[in-house]
C-alpha positions in Angstrom: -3.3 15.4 10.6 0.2 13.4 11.1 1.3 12.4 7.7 1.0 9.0 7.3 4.0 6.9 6.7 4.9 3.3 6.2 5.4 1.4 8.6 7.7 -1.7 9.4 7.2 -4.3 12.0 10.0 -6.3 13.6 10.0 -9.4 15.4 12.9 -9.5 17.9 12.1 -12.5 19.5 9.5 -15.2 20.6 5.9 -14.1 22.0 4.2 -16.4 24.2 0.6 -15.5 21.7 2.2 -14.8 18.8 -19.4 11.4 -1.5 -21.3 12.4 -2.4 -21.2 14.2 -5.8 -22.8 17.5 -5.6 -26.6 17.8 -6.9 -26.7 18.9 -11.0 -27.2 22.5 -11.8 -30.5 23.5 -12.4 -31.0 25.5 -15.4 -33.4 28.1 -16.5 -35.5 26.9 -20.2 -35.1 30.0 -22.7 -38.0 31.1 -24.4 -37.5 31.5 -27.8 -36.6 34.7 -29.1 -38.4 36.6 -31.8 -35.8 38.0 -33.3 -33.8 36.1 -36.0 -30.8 38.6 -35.3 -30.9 37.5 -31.6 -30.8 34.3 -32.1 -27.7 34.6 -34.5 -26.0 36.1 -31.7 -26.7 34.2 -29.6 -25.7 30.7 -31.6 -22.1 33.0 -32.1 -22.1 33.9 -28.6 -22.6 29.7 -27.8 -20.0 28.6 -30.4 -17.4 31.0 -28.4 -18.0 29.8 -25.2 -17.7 25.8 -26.0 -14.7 26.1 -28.8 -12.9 28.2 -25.7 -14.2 25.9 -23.1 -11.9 23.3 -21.3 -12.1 19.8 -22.6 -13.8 17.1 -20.0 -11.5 15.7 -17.6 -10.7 12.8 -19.1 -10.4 9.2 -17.2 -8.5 6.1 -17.9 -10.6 3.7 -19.4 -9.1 0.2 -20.8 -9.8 -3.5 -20.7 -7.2 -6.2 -19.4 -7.6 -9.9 -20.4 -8.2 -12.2 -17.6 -5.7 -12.9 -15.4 -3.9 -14.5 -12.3 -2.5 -11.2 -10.5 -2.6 -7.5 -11.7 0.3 -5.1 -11.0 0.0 -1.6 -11.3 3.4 1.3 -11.8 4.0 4.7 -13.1 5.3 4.0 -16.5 3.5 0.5 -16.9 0.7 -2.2 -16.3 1.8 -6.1 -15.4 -0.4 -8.9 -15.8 0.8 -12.5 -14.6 -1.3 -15.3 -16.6 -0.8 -19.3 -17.5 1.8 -19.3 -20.2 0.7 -20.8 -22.9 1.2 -24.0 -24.2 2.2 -26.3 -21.2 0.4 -27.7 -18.5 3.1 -27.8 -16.0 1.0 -24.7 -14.3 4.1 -22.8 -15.7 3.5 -18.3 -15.4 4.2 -15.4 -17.6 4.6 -11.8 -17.3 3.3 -9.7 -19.6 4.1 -5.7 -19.8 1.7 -3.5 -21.2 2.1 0.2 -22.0 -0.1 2.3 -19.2 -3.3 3.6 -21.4 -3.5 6.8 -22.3 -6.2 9.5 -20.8 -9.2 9.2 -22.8 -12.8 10.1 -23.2 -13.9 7.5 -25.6 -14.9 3.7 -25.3 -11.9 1.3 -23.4 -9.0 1.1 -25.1 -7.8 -2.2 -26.2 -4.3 -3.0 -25.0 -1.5 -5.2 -26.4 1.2 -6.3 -24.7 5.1 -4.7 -25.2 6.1 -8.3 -24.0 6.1 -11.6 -22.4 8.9 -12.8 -19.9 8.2 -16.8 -18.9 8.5 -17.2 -15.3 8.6 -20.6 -14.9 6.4 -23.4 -12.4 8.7 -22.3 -9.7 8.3 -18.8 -8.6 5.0 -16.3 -7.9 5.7 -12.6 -8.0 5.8 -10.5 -5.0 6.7 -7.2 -7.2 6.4 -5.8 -10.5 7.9 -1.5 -10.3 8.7 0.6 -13.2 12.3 2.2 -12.3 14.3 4.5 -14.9 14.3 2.6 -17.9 13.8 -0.4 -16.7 11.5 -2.9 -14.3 12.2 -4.1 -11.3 11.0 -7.6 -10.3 10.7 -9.8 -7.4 10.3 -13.2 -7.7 9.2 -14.9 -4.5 10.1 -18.3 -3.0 8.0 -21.6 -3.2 9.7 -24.0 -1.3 10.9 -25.9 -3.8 14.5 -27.5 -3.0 16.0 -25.0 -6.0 14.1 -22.3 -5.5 13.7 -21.6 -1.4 14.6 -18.4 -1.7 13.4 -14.7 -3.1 14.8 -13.4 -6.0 15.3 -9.7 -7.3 15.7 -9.0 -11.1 15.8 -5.9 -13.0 14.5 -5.9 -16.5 14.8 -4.2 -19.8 11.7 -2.1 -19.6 11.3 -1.8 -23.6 12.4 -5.6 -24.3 12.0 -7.4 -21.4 15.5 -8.9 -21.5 16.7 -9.6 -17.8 19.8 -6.9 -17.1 20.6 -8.4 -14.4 19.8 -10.8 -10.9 21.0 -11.1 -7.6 19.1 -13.2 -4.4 16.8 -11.8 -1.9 14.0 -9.3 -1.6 14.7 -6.1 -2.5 13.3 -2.1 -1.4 13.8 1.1 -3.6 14.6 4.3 -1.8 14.3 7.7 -4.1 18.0 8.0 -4.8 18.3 5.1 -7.3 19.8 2.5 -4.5 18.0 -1.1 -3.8 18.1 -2.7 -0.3 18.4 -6.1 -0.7 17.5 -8.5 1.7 18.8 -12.1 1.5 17.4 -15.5 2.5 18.6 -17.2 5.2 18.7 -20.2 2.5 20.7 -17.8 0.6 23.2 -15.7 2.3 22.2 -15.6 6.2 21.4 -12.0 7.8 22.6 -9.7 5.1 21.7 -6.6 4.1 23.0 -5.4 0.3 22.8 -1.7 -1.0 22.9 -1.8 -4.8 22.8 0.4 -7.5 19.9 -0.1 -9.5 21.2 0.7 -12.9 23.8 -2.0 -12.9 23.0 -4.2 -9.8 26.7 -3.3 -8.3 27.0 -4.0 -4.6 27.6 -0.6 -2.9 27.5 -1.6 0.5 26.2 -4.3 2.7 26.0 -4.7 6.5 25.1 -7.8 8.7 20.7 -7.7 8.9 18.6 -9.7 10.1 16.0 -7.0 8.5 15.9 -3.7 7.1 14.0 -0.7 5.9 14.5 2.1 4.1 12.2 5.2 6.1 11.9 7.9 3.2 11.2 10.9 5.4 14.1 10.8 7.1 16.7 8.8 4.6 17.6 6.4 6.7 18.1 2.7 7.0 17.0 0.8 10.6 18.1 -2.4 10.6 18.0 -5.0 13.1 20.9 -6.9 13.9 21.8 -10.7 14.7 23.2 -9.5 17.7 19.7 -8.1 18.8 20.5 -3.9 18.2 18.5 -1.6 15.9 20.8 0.6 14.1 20.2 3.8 11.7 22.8 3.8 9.2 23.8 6.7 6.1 21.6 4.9 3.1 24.6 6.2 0.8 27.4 4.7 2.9 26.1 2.3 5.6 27.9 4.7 8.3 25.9 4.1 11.9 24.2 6.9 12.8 22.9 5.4 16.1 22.3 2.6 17.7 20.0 1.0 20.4 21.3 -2.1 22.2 19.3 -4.7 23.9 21.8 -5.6 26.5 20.8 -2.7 28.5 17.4 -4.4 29.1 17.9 -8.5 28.2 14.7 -9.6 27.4 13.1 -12.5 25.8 9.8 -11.2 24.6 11.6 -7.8 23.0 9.3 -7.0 19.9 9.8 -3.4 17.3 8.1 -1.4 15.1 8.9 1.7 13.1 6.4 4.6 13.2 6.8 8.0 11.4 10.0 9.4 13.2 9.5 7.1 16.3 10.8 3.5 17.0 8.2 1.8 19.3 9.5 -1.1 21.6 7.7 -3.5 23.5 10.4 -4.5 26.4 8.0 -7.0 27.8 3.8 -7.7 27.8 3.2 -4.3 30.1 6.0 -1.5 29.1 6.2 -0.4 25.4 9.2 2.2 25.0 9.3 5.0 22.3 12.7 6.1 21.0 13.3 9.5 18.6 14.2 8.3 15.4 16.9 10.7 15.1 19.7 9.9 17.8 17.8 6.8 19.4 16.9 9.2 22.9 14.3 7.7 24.8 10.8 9.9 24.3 8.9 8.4 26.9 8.5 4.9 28.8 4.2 3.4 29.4 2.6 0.8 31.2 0.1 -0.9 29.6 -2.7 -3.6 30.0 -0.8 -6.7 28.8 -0.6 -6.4 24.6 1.9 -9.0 22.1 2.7 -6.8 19.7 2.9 -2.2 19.3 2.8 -0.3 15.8 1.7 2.8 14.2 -1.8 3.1 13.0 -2.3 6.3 11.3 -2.0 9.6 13.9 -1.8 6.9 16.7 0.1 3.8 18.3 -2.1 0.2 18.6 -0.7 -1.8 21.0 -2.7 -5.1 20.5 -3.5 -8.1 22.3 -4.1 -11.4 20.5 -7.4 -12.0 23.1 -8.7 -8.4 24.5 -9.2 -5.3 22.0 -6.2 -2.7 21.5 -5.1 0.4 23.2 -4.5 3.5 21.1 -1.5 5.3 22.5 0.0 9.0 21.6 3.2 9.2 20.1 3.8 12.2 21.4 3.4 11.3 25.3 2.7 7.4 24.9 -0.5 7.8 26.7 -3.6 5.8 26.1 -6.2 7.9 24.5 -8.5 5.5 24.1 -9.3 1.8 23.6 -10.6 -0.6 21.3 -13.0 -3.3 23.2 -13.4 -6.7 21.3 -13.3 -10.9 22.0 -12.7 -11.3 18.2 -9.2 -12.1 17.0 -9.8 -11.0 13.4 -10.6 -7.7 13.6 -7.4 -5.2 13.0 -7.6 -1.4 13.5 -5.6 0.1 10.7 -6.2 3.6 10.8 -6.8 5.7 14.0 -7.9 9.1 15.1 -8.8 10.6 18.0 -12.7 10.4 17.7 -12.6 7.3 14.9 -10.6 4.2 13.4 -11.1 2.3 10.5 -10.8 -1.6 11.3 -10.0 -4.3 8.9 -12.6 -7.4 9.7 -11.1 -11.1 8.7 -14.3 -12.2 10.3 -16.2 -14.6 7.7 -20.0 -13.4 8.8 -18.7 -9.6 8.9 -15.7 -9.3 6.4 -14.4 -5.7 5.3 -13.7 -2.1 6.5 -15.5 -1.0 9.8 -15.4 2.5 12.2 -14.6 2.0 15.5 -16.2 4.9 17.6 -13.9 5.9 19.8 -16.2 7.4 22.4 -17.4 3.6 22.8 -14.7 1.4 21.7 -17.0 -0.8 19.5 -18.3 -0.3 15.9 -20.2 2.7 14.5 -23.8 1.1 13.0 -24.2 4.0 10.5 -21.0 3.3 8.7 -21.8 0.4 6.8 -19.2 -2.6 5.7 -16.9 -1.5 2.8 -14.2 -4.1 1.2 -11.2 -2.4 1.2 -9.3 -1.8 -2.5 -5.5 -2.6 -1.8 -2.8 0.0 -2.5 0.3 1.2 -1.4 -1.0 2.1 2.2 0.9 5.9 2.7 -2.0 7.6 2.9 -3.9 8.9 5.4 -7.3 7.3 4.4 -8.0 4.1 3.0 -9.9 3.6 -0.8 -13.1 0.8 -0.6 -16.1 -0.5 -2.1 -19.4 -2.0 -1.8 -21.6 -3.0 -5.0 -24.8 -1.0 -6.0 -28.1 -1.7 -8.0 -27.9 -2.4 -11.5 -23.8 -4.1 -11.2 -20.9 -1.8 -10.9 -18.9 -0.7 -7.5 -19.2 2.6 -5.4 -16.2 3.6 -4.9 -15.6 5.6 -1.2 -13.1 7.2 0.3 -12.8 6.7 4.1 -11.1 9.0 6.4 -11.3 8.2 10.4 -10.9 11.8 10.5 -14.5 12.1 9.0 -18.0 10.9 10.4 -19.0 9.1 6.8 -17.4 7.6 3.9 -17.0 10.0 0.8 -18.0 8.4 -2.2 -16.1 9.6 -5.5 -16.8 7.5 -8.3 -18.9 4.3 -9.7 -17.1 1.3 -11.3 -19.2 0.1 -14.1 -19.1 -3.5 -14.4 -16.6 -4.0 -11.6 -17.1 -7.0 -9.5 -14.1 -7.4 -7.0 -10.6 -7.5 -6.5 -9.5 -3.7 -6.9 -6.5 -2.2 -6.0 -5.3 1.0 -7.0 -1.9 3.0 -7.3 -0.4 5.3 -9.2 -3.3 7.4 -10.2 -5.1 4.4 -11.8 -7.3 1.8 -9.8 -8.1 -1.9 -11.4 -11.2 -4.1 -10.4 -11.9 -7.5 -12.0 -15.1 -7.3 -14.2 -17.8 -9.8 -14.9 -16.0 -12.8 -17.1 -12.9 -12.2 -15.3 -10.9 -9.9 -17.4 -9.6 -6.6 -15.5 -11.3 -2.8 -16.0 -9.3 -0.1 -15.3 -10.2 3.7 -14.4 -8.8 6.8 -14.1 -8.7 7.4 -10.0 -10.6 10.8 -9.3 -8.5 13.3 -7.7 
């Protein structure tokens, strides 16, 4: 299977529509012995085995207080809550040390600290960095405060290091790519170093993206070009120029190592990554927008289904049939996708067969838990008898869900990352669990 990667969408210009587990063991009943000696040996023989034996695998188990948003990181756990005190609808932050594995009851957890955020600003971000936490305030509309902001944090205190405008993206190497506002600083693209927030480099971007397979930036310019620039320098390392092909309806996506363009309604173009050479050029039933979908390509139409292209040849393999408008594939193979349903009769995770090009009746509905979307599967749920959550893994490279695990007491809004997965519990405060491997 084709690693999944992330994947980045870019609008270039107007469009006329916009498990089971496996069964327990049996085991044989010993008769009891008749000799006392035998049965001393034995009970030795027993005491060896379990002293030597491996622990159980232990799983996360702790209890968050209620709360507005959950954030989850390597090195921490967020909460965002009404501060208290005012009534002004005023937020919080509070940082809490991630729990420790365990095999016991849930662990209670106090927080390391509290950072007041104001009525002004939601979070978009909450990520543990090296010895520190990276935030990102988003914008409300307010007159003094239309614009994102990016703040890195003293991750034992709390105490703000340092802040700069715009929306920022980590790549591996210790650099953020900040994007500005245009109510800030119109089309600009900052590289700074994380540690100390000093400008390394910056370039004129309408939008960027870091792509961590290949260590590159693509950008997209004001002048209509998508360029691939040297993440430590900003050098241009190619560059693909729109005045070749003047177009008003010119729409991009990035997709593993391949940039995907839709020149007009009916010809999508696909462009190596490396070098910007033209891969191959496809007609195509009319669609308004292209992007990568796991192993695939959907190029979607607003009214009309989705066709699932090859990367490799940009051939249709096969196609998605549907009238609704709320219904996204996310995930594709070449026998099966997984679709996300906005629908409010059908909401949720559905297979699409791909032998049919409509849903598969045996796979059930599954609410999908959010996460960081690089894998090649998704994570979801569906409540069982007695309260709690079955939690599945689904593959579209597999005929059925696999389930893995069973939330106690969870009632909704899970997400997972990091190892760890969260789900709101009965009464509103958050449970969280060790994610099986």
């Amino acid at each position: 299977m084709v690693e999944r990667t992330a994947v980045t969408f870019i609008d270039l210009g107007e469009l006329t529509e916009p498990t089971e587990p496996a069964p327990p063991l049996r085991t044989r009943r010993r008769r009891p012995g008749r000799s006392r000696t035998l049965l001393a040996l034995l009970a030795s023989v027993t005491l060896l085995v379990v002293a030597g034996a491996a622990p159980p695998t232990p799983r996360v188990r702790a209890i968050l207080p209620a709360a507005l948003a959950v954030f989850l990181s390597t090195e921490h756990v967020f909460t965002v809550v009404a501060q208290r005190g005012v009534t002004d609808g005023s937020q919080e932050l509070l940082a809490y040390r991630r729990p420790e594995p365990t095999v016991g009851p849930p662990q209670p957890l106090t927080p390391l600290w509290r950072m007041p955020l104001g009525s002004f600003h939601g979070v978009q971000l909450v990520e543990s960095v090296a010895d520190g936490v990276l935030l990102i305030l988003a914008p409300t509309g307010q007159a003094d405060h239309n614009y994102a902001e990016t703040l890195l944090l003293d991750g034992r205190t709390g105490q703000e290091r340092w802040r700069r405008s715009g929306t920022g993206t980590l790549d591996p190497s210790g650099r953020l790519l900040l994007q500005t506002d245009a109510a800030a600083r119109p089309d600009r693209l900052t590289v700074v170093e994380v540690a100390s927030g000093r400008e390394l480099w910056s370039s004129s971007a309408a939008w960027a993206s870091y792509h961590e397979p290949h260590a590159v930036v693509v950008t997209y310019t004001p002048a209509g070009d998508i360029e691939v620039l040297d993440p430590a320098t900003g050098a241009v390392r190619g560059r693909l120029s729109d005045v070749d092909e003047p177009s008003d309806r010119l729409y991009a996506a990035i997709a593993g190592d391949l940039v995907v363009v839709l020149r007009n309604p009916t010809t999508v173009v696909g462009y190596d990554l490396d070098g910007l050479v033209q891969r191959w050029r496809v007609s195509v039933t009319p669609v308004d927008y292209v992007t990568g979908c796991g192993d695939l390509l959907c190029a979607r139409a607003h009214h009309g289904g989705t066709q699932l292209l090859d990367p490799v040849t940009g051939a249709v393999r096969w196609t998605h049939v549907t009238d609704a408008d709320d219904v996204y594939i996310d995930l594709a193979g070449e026998r099966r996708a997984l679709a996300m349903d906005f629908r409010p009769s059908t909401p949720g995770v559905t297979a699409i067969d791909a032998a049919t090009g409509r849903t598969a009746p045996d796979y059930g509905t599954w609410a999908r838990v959010a996460g960081p979307g690089l894998a090649p599967y998704l994570l979801g749920v569906r409540s069982v008898a007695g309260g709690g959550l079955v939690l599945a893994r689904l593959d579209p490279a597999q005929p059925q869900p696999r389930r893995i695990d069973v939330l106690a007491g969870a009632v909704d809004g899970c997400q997972y990352r990091a190892g760890l997965i969260a789900c709101r519990r009965h009464g509103g405060d958050f449970g969280l669990w060790q994610l099986p491997d």
